[in-house]
Backbone as a printed PyTorch tensor [residue, N CA C, xyz], in Angstrom:
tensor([[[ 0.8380, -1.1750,  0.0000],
         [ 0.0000,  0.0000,  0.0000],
         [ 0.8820,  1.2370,  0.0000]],

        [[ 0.4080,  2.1400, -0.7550],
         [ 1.3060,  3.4560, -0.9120],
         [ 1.1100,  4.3530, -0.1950]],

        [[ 1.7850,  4.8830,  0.6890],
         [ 1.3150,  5.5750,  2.1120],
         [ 1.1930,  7.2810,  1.4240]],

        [[ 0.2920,  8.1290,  2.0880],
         [ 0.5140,  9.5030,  1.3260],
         [ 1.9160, 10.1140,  1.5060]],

        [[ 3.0580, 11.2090,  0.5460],
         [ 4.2640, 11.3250,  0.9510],
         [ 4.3090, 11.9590,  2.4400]],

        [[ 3.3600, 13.1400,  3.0380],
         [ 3.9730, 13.1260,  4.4190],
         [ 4.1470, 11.9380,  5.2760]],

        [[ 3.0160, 11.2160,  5.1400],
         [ 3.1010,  9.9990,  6.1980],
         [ 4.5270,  9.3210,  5.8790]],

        [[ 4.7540,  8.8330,  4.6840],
         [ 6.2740,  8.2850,  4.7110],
         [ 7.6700,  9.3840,  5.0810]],

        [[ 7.2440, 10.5190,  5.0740],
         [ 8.3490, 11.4090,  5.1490],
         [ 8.0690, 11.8770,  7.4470]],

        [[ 7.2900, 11.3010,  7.4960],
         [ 6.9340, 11.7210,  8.5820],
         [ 8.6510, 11.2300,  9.5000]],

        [[ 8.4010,  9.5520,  9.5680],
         [ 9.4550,  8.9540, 10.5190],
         [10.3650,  8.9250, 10.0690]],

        [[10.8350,  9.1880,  8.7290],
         [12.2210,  8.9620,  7.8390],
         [12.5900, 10.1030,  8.0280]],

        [[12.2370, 11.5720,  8.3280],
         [13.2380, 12.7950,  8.4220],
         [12.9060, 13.2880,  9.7020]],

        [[13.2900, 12.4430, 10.8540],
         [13.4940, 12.9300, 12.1440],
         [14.5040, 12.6000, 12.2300]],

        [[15.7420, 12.9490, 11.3700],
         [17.0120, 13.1550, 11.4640],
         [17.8570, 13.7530, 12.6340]],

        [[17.3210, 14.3650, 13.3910],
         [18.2780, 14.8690, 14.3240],
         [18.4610, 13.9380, 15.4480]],

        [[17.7410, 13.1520, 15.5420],
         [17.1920, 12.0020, 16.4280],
         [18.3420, 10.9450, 16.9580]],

        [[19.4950, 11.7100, 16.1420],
         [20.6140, 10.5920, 16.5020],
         [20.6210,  8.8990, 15.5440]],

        [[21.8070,  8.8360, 15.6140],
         [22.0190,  7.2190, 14.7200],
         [21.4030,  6.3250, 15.3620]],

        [[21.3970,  5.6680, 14.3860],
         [20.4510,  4.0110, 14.4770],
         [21.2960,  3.4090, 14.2280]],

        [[21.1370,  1.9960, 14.9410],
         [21.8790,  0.7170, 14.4190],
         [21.1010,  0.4060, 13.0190]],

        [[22.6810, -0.3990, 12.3890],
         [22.0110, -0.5780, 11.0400],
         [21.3920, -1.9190, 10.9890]],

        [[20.2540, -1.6940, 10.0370],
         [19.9470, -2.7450,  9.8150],
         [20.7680, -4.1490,  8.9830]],

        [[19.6890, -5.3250,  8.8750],
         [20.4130, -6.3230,  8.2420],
         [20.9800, -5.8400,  6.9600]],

        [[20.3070, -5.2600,  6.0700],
         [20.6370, -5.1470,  4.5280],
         [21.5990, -4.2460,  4.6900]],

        [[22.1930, -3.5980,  5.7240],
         [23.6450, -2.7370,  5.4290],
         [24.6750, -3.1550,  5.0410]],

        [[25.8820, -2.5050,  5.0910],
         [26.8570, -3.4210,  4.6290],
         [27.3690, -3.3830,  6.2760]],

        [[28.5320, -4.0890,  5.9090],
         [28.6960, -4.9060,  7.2760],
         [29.5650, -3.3210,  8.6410]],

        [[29.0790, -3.8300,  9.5990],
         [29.2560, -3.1540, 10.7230],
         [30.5330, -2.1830, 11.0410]],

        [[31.4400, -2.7820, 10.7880],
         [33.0100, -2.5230, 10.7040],
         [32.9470, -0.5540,  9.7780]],

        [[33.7620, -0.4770, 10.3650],
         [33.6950,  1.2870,  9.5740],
         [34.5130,  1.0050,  8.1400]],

        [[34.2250,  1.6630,  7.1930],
         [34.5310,  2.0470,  6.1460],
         [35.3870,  3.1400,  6.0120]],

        [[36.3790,  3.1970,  4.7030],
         [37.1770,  4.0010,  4.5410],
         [36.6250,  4.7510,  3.9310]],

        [[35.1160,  5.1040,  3.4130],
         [34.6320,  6.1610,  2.4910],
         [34.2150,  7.3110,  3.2760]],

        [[33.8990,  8.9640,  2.6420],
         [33.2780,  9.8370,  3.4980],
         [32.0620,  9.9820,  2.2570]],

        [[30.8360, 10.3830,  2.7000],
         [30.1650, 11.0350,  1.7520],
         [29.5230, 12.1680,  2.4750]],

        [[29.2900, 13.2260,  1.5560],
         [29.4400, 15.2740,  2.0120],
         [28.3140, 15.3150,  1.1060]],

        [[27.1270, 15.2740,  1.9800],
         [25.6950, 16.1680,  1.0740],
         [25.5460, 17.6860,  1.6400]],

        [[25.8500, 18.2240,  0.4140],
         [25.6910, 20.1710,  0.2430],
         [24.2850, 20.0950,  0.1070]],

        [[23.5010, 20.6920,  1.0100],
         [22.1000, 20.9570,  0.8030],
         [22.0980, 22.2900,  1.1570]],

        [[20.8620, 22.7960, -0.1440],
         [21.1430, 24.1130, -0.3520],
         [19.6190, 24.6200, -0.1450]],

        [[19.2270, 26.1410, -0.2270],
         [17.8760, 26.5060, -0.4900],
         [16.6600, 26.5770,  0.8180]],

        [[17.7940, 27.0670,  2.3890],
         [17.0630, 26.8310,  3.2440],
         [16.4190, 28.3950,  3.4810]],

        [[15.0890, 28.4040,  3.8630],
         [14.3690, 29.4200,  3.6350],
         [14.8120, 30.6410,  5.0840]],

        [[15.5670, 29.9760,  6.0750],
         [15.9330, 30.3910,  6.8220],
         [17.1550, 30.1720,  7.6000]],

        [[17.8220, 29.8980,  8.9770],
         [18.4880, 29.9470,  9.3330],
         [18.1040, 29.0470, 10.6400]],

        [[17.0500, 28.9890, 10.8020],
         [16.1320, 28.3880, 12.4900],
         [16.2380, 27.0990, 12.3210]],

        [[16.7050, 25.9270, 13.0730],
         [16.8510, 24.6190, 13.6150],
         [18.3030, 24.0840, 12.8730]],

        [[17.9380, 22.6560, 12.3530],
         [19.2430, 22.3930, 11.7490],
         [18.1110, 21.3740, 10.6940]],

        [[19.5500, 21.1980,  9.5060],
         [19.0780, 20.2540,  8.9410],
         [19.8060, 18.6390,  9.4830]],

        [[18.7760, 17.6750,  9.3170],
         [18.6430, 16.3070,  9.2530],
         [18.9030, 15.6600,  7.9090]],

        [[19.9890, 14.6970,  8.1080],
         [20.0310, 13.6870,  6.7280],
         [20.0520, 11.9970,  7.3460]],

        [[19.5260, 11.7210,  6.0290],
         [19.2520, 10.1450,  6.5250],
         [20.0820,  9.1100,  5.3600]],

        [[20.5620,  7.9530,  6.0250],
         [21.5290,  7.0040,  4.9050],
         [20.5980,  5.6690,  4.9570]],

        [[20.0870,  5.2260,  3.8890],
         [19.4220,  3.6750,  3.5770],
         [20.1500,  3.0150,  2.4700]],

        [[20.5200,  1.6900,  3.2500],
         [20.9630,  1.2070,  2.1630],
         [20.5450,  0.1690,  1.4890]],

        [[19.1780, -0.1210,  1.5650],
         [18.1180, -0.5600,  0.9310],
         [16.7670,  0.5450,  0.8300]],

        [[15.9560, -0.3200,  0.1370],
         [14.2470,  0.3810, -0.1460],
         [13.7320, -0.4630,  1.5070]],

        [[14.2390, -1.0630,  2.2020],
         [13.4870, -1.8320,  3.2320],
         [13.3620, -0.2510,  4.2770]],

        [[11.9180, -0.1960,  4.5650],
         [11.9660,  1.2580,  5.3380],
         [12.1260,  2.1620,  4.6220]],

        [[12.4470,  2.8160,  3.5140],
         [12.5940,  4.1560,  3.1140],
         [11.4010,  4.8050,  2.6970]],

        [[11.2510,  5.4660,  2.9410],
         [12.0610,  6.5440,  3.5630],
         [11.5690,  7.1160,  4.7670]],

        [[10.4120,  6.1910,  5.4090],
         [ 9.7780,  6.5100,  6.3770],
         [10.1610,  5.9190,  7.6950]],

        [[10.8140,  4.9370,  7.7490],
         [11.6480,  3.9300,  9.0590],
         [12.9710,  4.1890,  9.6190]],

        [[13.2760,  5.3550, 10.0730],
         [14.6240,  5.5780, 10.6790],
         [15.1890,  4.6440, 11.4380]],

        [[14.1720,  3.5200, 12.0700],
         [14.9690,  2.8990, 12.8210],
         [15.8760,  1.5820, 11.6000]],

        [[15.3840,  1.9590, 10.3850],
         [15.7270,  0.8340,  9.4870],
         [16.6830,  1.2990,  8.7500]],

        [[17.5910,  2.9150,  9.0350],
         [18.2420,  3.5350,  8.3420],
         [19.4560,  3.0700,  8.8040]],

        [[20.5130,  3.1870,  7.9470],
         [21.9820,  2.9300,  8.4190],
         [22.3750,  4.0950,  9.0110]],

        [[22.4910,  5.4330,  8.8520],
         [22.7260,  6.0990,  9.6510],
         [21.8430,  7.6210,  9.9290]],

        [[21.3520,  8.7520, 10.5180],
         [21.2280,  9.8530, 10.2710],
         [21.6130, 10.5250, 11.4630]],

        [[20.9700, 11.7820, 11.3260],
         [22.3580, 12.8730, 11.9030],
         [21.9220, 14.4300, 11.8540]],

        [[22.0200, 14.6550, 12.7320],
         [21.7050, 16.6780, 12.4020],
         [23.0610, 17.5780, 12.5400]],

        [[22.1660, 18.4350, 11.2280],
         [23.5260, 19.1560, 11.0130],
         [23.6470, 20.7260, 11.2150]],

        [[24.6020, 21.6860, 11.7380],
         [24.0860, 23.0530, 11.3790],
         [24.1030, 23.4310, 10.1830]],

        [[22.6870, 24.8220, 10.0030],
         [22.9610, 25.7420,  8.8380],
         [24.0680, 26.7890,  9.2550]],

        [[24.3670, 27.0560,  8.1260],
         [25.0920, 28.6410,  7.9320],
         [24.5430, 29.1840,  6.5770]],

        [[23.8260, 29.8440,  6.6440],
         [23.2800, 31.3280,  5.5980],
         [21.7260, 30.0860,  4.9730]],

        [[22.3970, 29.8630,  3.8250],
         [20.9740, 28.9540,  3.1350],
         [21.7130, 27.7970,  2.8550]],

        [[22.5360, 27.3890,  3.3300],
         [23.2620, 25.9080,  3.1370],
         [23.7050, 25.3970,  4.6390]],

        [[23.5000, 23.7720,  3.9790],
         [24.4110, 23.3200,  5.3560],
         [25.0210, 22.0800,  4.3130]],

        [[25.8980, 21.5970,  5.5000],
         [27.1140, 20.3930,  4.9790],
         [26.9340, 19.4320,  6.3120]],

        [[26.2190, 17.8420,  5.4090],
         [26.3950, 16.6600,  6.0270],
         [27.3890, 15.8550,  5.8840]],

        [[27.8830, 15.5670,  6.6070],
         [29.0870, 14.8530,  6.5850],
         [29.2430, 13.2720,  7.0850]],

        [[29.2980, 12.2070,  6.3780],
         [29.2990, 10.9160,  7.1620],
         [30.2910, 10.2260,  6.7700]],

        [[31.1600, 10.1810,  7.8890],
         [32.6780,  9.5440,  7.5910],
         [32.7110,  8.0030,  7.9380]],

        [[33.5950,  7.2730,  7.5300],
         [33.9590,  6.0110,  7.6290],
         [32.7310,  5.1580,  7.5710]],

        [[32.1640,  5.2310,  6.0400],
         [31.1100,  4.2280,  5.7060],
         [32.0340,  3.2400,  4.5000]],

        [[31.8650,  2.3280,  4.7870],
         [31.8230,  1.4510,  3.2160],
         [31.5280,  1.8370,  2.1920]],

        [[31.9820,  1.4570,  0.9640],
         [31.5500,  1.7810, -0.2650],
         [30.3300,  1.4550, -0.2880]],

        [[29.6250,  1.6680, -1.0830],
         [28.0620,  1.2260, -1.3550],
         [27.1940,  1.8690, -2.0500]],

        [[26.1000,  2.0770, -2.1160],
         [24.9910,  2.5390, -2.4300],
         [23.9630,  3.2460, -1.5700]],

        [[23.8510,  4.4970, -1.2900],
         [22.8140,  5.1540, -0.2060],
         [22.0030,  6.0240, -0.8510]],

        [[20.7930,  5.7840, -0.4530],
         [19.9910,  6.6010, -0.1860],
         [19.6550,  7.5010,  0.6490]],

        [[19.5540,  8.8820,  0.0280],
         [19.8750,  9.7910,  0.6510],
         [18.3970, 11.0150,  0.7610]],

        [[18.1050, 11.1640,  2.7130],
         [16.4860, 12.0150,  3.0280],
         [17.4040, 13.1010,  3.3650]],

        [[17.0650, 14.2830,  3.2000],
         [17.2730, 15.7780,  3.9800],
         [16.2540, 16.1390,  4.7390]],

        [[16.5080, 17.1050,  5.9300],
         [14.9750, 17.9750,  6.3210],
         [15.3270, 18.9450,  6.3890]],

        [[14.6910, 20.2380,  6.6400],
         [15.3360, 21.6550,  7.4470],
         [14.1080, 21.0450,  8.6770]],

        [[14.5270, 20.9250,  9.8750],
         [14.1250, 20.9420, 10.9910],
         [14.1320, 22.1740, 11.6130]],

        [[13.0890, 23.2980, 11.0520],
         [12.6870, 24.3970, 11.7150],
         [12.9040, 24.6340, 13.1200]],

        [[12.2720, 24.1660, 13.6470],
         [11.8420, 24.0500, 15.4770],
         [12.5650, 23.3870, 16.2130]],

        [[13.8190, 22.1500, 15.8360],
         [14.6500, 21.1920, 16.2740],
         [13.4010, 20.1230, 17.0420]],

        [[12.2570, 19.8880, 16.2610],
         [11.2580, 18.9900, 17.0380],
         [12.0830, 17.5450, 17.1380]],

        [[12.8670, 17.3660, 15.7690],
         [13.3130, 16.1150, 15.5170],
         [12.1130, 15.3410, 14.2070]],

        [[11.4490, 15.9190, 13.6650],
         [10.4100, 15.1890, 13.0780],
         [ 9.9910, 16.6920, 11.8420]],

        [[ 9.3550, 16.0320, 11.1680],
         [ 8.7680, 16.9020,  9.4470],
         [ 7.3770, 17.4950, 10.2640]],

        [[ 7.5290, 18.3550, 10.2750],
         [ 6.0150, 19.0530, 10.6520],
         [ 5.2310, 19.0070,  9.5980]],

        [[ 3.6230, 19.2870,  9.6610],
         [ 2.7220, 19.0750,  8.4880],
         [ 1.5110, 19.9460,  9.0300]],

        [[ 1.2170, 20.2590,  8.0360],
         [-0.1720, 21.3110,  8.4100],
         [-1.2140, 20.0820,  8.6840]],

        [[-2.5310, 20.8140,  8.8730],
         [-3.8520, 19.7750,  8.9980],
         [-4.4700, 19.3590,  7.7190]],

        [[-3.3570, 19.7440,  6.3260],
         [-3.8280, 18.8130,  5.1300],
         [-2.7220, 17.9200,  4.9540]],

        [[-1.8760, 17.4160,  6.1750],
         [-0.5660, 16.4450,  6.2960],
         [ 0.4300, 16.7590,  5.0100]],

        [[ 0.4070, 18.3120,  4.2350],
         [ 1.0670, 19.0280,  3.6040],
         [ 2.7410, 19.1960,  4.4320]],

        [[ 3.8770, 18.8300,  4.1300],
         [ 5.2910, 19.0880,  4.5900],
         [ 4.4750, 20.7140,  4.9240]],

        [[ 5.2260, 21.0740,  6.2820],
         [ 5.5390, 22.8530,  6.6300],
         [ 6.9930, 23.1970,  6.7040]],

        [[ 8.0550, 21.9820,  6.5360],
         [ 9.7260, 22.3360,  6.7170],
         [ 9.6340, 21.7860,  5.3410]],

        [[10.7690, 22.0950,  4.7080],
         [11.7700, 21.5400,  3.5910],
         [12.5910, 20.3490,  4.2030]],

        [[12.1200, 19.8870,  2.7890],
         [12.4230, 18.2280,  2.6570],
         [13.2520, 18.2880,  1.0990]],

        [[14.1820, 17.0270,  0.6460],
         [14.6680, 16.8070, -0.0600],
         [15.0900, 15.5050, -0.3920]],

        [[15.9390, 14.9080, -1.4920],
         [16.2110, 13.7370, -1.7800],
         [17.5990, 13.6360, -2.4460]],

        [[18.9920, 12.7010, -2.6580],
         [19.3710, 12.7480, -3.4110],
         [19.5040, 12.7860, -5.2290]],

        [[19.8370, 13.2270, -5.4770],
         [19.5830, 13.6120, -7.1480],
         [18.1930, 14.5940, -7.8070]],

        [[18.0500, 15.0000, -6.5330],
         [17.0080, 15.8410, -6.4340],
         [15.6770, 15.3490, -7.4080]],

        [[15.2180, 14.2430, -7.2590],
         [14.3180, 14.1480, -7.8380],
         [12.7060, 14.7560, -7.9500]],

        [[11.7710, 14.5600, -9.3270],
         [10.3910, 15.4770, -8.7470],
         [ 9.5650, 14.6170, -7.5160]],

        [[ 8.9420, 15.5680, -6.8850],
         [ 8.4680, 15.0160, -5.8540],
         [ 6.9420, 15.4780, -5.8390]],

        [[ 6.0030, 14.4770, -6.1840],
         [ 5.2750, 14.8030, -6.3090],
         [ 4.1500, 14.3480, -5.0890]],

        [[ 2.9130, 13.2420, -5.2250],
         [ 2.1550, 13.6920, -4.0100],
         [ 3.0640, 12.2780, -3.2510]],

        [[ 3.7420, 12.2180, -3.4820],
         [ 4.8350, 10.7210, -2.3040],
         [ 6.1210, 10.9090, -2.7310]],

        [[ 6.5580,  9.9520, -1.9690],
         [ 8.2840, 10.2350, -1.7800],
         [ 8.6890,  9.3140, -2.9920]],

        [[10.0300,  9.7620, -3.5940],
         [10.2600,  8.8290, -4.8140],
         [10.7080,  7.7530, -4.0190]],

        [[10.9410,  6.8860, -5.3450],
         [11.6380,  5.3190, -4.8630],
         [13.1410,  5.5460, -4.5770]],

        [[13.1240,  4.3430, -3.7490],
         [14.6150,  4.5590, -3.4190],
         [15.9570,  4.4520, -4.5100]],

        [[15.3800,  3.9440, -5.7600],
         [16.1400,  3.7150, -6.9190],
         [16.8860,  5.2470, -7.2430]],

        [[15.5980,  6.4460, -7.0050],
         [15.6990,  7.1290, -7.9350],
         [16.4050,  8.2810, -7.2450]],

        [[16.7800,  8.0140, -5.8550],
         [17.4110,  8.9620, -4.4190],
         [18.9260,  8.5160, -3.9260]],

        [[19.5400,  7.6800, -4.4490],
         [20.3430,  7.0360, -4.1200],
         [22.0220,  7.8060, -4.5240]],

        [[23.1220,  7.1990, -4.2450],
         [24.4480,  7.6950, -4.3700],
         [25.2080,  6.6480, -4.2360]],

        [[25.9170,  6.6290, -5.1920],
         [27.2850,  5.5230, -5.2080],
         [28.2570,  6.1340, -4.4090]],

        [[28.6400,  5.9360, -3.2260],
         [29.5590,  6.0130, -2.4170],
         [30.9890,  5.0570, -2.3670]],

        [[31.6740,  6.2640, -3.0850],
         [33.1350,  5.3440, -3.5850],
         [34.1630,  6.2610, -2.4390]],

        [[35.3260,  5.5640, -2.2370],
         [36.6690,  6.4210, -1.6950],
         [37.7070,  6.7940, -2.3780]],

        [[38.0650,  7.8120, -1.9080],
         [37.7710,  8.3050, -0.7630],
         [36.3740,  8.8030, -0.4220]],

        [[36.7170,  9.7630, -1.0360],
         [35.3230, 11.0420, -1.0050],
         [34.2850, 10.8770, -1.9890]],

        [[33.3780, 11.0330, -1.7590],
         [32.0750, 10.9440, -2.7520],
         [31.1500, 12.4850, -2.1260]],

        [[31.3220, 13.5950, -3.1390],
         [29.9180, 14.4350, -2.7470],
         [28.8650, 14.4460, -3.6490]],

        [[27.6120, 14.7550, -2.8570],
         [26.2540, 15.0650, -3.4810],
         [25.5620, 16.4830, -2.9720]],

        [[24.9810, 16.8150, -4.0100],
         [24.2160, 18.4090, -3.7480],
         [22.6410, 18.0090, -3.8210]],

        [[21.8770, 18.2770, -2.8930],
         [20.2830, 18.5690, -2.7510],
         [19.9860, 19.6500, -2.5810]],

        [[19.0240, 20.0450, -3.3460],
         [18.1590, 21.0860, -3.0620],
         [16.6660, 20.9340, -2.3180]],

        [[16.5440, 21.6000, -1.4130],
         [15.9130, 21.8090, -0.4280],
         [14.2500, 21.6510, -1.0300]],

        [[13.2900, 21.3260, -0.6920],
         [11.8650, 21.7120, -1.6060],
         [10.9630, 21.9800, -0.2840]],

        [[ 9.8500, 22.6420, -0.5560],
         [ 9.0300, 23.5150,  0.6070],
         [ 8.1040, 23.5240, -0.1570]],

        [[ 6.3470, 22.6400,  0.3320],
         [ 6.1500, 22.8150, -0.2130],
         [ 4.3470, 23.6850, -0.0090]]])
């Protein structure tokens, strides 16, 4: 069943919430020599921080943080901030942003369960009334360094 996009964006971008153990489908436990640096840009303000989230499957995405390999809050400075997640494995991630306005830890939503913070995806895909697939959000994470740029959406 296809959940409406706030409801899936609801538990997947309470990013500030601190890391999760990873699930089974991660790669294995042991730290990695890779970093990957998401530039997220287009924040309408300066108030809370942004949240990013790492899946390295579609199992949970983008709504199951506890099924995420890692997430994390980050500060802004001006209309950008820089996520940073060091010593992962090579792999494949999928990649949630939030601007966490209020530092609730969670995507606020009006009473038409409409996003009220900016949300985003890797490769910035369109986002229309649900969250894309995880196919279409994802990042090859090679080493050393691997960066990605998101833009922020509000909608």
């Amino acid at each position: 069943m296809k959940l409406p996009f706030p409801v899936l964006l609801a538990a997947a971008l309470t990013a500030a919430a601190g890391p999760a153990a990873p699930p089974q489908s991660a790669p294995p436990a042991s730290a990695g020599a890779c970093t990957l640096v998401v530039h997220i840009t287009g924040f309408r303000n300066q108030k809370g921080d942004a949240g990013a989230t790492l899946f390295t499957s579609p199992d949970g995405w983008p709504e199951d943080n506890a099924k995420s390999y890692r997430h994390d809050a980050f500060p802004i400075s001006g209309d950008h901030a820089t996520a940073t997640f060091d010593h992962l494995p090579a792999g494949r991630y999928g990649v949630a942003v939030l601007h966490d306005e209020n530092s609730n830890h969670k995507l606020d939503r009006n009473f038409l369960k409409i996003p009220k913070e900016g949300f985003g995806f890797a490769n910035n895909p369109h986002v229309g009334l649900s969250a894309p697939k995880w196919e279409d959000a994802t990042v090859n994470v090679t080493c050393p360094v691997t960066e990605t740029d998101i833009r922020l959406i509000y909608k």
